[in-house]
ROBATOR-372663 format. One line per field, with one value per residue: x, y, z of N, C-alpha, C in turn; chain. Coordinates in steps of 0.2 Angstrom, whole numbers, plus 2048, in hexadecimal, padded with zeros to 3 digits. Each point is the difference from the previous one (the first is absolute). Example, Ala and Ser with C-alpha at 12.3 -4.5 7.8 and 13.67 -1.06 7.14 Angstrom:
residues 2
n.px	c(842:7FE) $
n.py	c(7E4:805) $
n.pz	c(827:7FC) $
ca.px	c(7FC:804) $
ca.py	c(806:806) $
ca.pz	c(800:801) $
c.px	c(804:7FC) $
c.py	c(806:805) $
c.pz	c(800:803) $
cadena	c(A:A) $
***
This chain:
residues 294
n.px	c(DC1:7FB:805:805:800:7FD:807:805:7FA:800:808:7FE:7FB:7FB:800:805:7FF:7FD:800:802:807:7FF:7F8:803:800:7FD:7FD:808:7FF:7FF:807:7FE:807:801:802:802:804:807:803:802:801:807:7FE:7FB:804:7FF:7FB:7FC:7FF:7FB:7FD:7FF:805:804:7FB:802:7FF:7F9:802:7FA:804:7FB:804:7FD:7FC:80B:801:801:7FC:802:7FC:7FD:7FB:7FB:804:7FD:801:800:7FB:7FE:7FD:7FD:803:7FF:7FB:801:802:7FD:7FA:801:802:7FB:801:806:7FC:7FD:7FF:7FA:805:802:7FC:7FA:800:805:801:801:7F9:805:7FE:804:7FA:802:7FD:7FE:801:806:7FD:801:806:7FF:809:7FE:802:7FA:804:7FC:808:802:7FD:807:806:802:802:7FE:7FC:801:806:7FA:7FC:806:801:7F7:802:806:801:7FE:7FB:801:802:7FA:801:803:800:802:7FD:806:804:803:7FA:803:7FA:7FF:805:7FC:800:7FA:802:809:800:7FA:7FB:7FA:803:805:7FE:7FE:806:808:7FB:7FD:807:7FC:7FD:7FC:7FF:7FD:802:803:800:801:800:804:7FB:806:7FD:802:803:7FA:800:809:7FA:803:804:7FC:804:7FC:7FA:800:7FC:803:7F7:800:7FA:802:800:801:7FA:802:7FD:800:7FA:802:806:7FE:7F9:7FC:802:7FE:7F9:803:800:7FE:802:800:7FA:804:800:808:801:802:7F9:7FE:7F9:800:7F9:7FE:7FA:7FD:7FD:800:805:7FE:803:800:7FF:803:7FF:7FC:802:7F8:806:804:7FC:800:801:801:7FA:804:803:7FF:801:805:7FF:806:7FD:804:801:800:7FB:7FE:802:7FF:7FA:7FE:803:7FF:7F9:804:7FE:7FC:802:7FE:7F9:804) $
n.py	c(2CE:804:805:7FD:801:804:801:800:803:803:7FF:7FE:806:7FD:804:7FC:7FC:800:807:7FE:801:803:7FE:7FB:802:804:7FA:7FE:7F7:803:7FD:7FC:804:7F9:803:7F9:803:7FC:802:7FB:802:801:803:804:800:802:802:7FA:800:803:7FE:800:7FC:803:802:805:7FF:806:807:802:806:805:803:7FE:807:804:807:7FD:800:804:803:7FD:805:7FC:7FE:7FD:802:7FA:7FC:801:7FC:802:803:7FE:800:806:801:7FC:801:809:801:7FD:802:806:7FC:806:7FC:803:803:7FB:7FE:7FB:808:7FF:809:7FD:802:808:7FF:804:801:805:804:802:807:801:805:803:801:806:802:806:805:7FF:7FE:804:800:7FC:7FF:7FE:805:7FF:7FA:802:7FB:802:801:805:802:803:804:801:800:803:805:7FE:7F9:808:805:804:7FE:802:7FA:803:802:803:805:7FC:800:801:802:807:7FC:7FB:7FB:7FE:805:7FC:7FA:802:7FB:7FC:7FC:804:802:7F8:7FF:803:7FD:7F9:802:7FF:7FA:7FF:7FE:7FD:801:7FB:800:7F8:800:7FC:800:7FD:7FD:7F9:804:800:7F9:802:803:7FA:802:7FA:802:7FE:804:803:803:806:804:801:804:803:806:804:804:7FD:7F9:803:7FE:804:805:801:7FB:804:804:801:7F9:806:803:7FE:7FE:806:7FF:802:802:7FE:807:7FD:803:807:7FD:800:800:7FF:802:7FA:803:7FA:803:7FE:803:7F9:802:7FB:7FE:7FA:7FC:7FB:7FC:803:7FF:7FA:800:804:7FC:7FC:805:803:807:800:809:802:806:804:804:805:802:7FE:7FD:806:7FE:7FC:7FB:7FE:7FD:7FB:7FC:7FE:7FB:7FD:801:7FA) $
n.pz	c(D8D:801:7FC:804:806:7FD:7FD:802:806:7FD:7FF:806:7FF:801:808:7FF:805:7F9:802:805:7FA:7FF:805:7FC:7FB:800:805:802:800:807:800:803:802:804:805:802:806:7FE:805:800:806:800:805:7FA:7FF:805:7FF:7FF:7F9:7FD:7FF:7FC:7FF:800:7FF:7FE:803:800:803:7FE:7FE:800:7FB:7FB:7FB:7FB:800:7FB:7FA:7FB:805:7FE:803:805:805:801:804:7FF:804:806:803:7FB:800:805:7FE:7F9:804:803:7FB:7FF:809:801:7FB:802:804:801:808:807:805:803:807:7F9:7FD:805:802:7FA:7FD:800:7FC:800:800:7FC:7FD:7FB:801:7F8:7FF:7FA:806:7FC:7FE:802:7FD:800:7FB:7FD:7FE:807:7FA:801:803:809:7FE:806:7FE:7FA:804:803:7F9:800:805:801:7FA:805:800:808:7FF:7FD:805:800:804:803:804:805:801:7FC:807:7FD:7FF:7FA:802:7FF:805:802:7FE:802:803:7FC:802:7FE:804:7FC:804:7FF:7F7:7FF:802:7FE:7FA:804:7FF:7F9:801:802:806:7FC:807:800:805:7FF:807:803:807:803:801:800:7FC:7FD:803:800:7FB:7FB:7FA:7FD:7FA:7FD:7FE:7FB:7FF:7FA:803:7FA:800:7FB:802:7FC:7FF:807:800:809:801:7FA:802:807:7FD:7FA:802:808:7FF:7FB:808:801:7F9:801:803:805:7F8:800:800:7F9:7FD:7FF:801:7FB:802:7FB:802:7FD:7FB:800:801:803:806:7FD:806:800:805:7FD:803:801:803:7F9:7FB:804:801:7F8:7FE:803:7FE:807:7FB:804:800:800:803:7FB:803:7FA:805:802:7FC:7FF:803:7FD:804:7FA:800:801:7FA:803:802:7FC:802:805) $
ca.px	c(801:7F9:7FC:804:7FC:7F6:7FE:801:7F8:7FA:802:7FF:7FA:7FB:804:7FA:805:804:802:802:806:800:800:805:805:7FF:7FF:801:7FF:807:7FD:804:807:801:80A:803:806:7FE:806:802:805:803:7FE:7FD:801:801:7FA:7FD:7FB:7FA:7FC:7F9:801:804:7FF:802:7FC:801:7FB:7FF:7FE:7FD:801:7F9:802:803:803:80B:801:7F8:7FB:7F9:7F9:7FA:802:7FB:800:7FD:7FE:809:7FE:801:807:804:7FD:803:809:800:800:809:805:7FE:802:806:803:801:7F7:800:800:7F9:801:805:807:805:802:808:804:7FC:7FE:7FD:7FD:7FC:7FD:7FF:803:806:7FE:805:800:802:7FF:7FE:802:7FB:7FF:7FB:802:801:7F7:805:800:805:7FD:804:800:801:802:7FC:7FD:806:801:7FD:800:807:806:80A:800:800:805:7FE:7FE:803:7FC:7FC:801:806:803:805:7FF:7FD:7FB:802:806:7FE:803:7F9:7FD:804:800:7F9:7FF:7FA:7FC:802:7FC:7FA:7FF:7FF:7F9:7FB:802:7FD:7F9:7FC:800:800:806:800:807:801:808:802:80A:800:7F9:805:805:7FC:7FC:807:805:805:7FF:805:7FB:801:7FE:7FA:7FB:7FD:7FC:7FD:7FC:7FE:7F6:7FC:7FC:7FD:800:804:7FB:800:806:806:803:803:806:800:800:803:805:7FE:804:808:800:807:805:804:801:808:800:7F8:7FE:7F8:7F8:7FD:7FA:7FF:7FA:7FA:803:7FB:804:7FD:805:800:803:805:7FE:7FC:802:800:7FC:7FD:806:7FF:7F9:7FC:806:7FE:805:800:804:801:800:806:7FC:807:802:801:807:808:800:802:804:7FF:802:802:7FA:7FE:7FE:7FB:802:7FE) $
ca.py	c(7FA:7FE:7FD:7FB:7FB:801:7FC:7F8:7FD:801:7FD:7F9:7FC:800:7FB:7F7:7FD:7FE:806:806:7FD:808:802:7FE:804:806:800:7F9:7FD:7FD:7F9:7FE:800:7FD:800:7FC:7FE:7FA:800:7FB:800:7F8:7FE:7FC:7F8:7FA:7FF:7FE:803:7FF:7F8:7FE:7F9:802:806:806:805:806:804:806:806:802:808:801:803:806:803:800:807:804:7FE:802:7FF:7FC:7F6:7FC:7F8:7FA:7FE:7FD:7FB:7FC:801:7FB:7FB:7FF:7FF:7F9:7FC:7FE:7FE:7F7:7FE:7FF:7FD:805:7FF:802:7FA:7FF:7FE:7FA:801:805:800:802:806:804:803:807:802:807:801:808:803:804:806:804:805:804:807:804:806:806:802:7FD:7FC:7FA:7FC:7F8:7FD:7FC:7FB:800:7FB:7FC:7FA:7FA:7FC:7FC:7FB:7FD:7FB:7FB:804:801:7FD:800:806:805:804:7FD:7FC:802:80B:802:805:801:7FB:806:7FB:801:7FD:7F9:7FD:800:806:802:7FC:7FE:7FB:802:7FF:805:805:803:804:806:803:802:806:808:7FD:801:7F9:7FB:7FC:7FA:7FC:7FD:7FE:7F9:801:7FC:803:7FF:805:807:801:802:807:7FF:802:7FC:800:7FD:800:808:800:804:7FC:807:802:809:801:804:7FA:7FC:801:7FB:7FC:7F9:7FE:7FD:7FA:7FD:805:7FA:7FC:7FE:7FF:7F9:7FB:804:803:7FD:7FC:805:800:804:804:802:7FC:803:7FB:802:7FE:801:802:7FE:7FC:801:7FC:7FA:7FB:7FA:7FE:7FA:7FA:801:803:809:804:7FE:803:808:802:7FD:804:80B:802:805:806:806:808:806:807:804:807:7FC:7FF:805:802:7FA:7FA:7FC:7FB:7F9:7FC:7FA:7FA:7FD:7F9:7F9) $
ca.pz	c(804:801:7F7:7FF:805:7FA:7F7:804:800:7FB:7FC:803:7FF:806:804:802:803:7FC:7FB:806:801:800:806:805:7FD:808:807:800:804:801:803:806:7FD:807:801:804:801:807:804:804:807:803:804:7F8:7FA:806:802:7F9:7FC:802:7FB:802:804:807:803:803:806:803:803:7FD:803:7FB:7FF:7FE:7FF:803:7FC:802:7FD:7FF:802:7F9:801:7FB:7FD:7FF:805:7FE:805:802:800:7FA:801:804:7FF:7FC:801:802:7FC:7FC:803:800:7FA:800:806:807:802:805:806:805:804:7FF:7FA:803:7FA:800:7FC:803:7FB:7FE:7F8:7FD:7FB:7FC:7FB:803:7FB:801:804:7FC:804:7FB:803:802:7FA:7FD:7FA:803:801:7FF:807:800:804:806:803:7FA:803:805:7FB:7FC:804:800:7F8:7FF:7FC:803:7FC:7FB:801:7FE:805:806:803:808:7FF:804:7FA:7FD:7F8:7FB:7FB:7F6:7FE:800:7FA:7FC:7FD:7FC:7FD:802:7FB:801:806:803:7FE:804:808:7FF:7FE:803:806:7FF:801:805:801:808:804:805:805:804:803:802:803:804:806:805:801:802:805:803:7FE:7FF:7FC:7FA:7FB:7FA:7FB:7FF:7FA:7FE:7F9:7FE:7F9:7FD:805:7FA:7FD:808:808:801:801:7F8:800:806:800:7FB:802:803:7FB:7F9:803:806:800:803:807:806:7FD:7FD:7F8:800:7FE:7FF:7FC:7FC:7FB:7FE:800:7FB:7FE:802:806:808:806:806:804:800:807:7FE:800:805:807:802:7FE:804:807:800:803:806:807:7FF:7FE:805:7FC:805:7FB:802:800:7FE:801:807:7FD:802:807:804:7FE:801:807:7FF:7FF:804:7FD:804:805:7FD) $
c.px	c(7F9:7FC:804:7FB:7FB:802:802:7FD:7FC:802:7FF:7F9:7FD:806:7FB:807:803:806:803:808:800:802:807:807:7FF:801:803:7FE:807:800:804:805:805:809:7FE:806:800:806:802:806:803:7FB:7FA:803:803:7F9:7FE:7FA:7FA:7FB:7F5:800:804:7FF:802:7FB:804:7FD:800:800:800:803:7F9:802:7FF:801:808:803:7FC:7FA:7F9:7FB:7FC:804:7FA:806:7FE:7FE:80A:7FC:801:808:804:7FC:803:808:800:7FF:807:803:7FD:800:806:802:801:7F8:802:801:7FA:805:805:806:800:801:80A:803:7F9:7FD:7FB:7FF:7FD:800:7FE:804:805:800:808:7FD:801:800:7FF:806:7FF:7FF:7FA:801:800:7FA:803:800:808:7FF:806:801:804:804:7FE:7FD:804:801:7FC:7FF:804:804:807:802:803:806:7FC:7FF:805:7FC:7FE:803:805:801:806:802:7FB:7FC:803:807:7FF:803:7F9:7FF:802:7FC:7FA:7FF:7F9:7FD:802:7FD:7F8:7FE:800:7FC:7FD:802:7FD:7F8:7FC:802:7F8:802:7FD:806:800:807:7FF:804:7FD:7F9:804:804:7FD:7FB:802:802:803:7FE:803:7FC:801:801:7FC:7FE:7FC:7FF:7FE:7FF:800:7F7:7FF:7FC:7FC:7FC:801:7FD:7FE:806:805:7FE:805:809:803:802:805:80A:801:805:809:7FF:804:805:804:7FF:806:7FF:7F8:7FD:7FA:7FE:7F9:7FA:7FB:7F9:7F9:802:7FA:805:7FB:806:7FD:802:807:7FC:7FC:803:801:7FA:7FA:804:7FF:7F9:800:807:7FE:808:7FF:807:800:801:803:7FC:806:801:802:806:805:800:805:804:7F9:801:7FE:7FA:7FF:802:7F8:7FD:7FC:7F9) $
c.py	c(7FD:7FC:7FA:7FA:7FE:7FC:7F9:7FC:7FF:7F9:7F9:7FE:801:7FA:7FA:7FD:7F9:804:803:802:809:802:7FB:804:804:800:7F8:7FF:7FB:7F7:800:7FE:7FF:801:7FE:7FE:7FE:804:7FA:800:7FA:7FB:7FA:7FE:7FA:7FB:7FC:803:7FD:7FD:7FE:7F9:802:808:802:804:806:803:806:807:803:80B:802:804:805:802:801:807:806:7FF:804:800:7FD:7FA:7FC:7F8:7FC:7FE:7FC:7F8:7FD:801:7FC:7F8:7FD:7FE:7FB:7FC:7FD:7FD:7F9:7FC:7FE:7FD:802:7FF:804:7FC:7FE:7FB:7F8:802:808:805:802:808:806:807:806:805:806:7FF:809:804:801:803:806:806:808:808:805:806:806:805:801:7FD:7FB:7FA:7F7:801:7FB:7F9:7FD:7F9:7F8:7FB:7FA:7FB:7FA:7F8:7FC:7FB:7FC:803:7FF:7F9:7FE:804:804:805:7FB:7FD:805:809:802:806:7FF:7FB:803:7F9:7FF:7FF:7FA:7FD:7FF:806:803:7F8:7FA:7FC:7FF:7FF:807:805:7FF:800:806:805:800:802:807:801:800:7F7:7FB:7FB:7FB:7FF:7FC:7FD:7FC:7FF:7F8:7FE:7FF:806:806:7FF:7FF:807:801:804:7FC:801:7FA:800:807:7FC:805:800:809:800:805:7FF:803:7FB:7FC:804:7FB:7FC:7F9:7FD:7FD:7F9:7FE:7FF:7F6:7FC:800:800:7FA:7FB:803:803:7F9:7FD:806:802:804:806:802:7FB:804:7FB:806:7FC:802:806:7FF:7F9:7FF:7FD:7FC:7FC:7FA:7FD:7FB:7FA:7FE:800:806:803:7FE:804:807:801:7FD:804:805:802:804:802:803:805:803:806:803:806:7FA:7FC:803:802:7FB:7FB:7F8:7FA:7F9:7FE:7FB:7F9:7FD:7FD:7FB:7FE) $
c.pz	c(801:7F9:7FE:803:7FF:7FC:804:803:7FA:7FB:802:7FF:807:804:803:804:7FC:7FC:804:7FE:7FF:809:802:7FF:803:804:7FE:805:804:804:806:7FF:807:800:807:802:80A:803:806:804:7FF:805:7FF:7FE:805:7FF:7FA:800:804:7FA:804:802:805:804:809:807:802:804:7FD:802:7FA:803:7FF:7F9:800:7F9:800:7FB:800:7FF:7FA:803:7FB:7FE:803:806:802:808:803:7FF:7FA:7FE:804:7FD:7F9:801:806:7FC:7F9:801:802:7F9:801:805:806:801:805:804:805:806:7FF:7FB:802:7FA:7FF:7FF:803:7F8:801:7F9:800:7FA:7FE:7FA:803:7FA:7FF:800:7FC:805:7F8:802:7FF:7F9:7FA:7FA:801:801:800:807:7FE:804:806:803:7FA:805:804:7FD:7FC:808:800:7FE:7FF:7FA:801:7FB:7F9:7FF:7FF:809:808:804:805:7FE:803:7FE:800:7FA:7FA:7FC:7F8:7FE:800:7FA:7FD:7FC:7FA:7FA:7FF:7FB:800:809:803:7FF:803:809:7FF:7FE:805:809:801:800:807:801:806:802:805:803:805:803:805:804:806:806:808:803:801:807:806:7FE:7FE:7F6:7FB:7FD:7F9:7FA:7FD:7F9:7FD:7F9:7FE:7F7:7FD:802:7F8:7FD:803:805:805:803:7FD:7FE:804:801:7FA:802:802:7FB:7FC:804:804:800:802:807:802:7FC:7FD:7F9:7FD:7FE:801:7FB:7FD:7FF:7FF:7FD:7F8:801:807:807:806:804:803:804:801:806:7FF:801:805:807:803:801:808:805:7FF:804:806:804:7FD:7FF:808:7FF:807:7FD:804:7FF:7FF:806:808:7FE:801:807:805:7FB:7FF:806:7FB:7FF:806:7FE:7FC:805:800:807) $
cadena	c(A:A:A:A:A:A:A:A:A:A:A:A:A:A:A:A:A:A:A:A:A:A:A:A:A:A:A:A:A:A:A:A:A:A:A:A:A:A:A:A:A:A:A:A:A:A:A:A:A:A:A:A:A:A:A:A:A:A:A:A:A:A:A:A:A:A:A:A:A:A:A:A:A:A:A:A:A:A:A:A:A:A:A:A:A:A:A:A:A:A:A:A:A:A:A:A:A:A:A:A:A:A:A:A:A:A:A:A:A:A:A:A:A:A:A:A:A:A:A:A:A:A:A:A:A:A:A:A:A:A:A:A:A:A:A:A:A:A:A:A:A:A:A:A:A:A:A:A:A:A:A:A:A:A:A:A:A:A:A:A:A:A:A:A:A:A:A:A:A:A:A:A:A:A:A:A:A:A:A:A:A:A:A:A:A:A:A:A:A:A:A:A:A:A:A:A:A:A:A:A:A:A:A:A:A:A:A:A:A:A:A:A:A:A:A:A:A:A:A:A:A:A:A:A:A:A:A:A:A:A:A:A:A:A:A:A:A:A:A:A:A:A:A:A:A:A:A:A:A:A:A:A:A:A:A:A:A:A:A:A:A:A:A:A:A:A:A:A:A:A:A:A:A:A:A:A:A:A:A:A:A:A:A:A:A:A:A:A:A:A:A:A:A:A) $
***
């Protein structure tokens, strides 16, 4: 194997970054490969869309981020600030701006972001170097599998995933959830519920948006705007099914705010984020966003 690998190098020649297709065969280079799917409540599609001529006001609360799967030492966590910075700015393209005193907000949006890495039990054998993947469901939902019939929408026991009608009769969008059910992922989730009715306690919800990436080959610092940006145009809008975009080569995520009013209003109003603390979360019941005041 070693004399293989020698004649193979040897056979490229002196490597130059004009010469490099050997080390890519090797060590491929992976691209930003984005699965965006929208979940809309009746209660949403009461609601009209949102627009940069007609935009939309929220308040933000911010999960921060979490690990939703198996957990990998040495991930690299991006500053939370440029993170909530990059996902206002998404979401002010799409016609979602921050509320303020003269633009009440209508909607109550809460955002995480992270891994849902697959989870693998081993059983204790020294033949067993695969492992079993204990979580394949949670990833399939993530992505919007119920979607496609590959996995039931919310965890029941008394529904056998591997009967689904996806799983007998796959088409390409099914085969690559399915595949990348087996993948490490990074995750975006944002959800949309009524502001009015959460500052009554009340729970309406509208609308979820989840954004996730295969991580091999990333990192997630260089990749959760991209992640964002090349999802942006499906955050608060339904989708019939999982969407894949896929970013070329030499893609750079530039977000673009929009037109000079937005972009005036995104600099001249501070993003004010309320933060959820996971372990004080289970302790207690969230308490109701405040108005702003006038």
């Amino acid at each position: 194997m070693k004399r293989l690998l020698f004649l193979l190098l040897a056979g490229c020649g002196p490597i130059s970054p004009a010469s490099t297709g050997i080390l890519d065969w090797i060590f491929p280079k992976h691209d930003v490969q984005v699965i965006a799917v929208t979940d809309t409540t009746p209660a949403g599609l009461l609601r009209r869309p949102a627009s940069s001529a007609n935009p939309i006001y929220y308040q933000a609360v911010s999960a921060g981020y979490r690990d939703f799967g198996g957990i990998i030492a040495g991930e690299k966590i991006p500053p939370k600030e440029e993170i909530m910075k990059t996902i206002a700015k998404v979401l002010a393209k799409q016609g979602y701006l921050p509320g303020t005193a003269e633009h009440p907000p209508a909607l109550l949006l809460i955002w995480t972001w992270g891994t849902m890495n697959t989870d693998m039990m081993y059983s204790g054998d020294s033949d067993d170097t695969q492992g079993r993947q204990i979580n394949r469901s949670q990833l399939l939902r993530f992505m919007g599998g119920y979607k496609l019939g590959l996995v039931s929408k919310e965890p029941s026991a008394f529904s056998n995933d591997l009967l689904m009608p996806g799983t007998l009769f796959r088409d390409a969008d099914s085969e690559l959830i399915a595949d990348l059910a087996s993948e490490d992922l990074y995750v975006v989730a944002i959800s949309a519920y009524d502001f009015a009715a959460a500052a009554e306690s009340k729970k309406v919800q509208l609308w979820t948006t989840k954004i996730s990436c295969p991580s091999r080959g990333l990192a997630l610092p260089e990749t959760l705007p991209a992640m964002l940006a090349l999802a942006g145009p499906h955050i608060g809008r339904e989708t019939a099914k999982p969407v894949q975009i896929k970013a070329a080569d030499k893609f750079k995520p530039e977000v673009r705010i929009g037109d000079p009013i937005t972009v005036e209003y995104m600099e001249k109003t501070p993003l004010s984020v309320v933060e959820i603390n996971p372990d004080t979360a289970k302790k207690k019941k969230a308490t109701p966003v405040p108005s702003p005041k006038k």
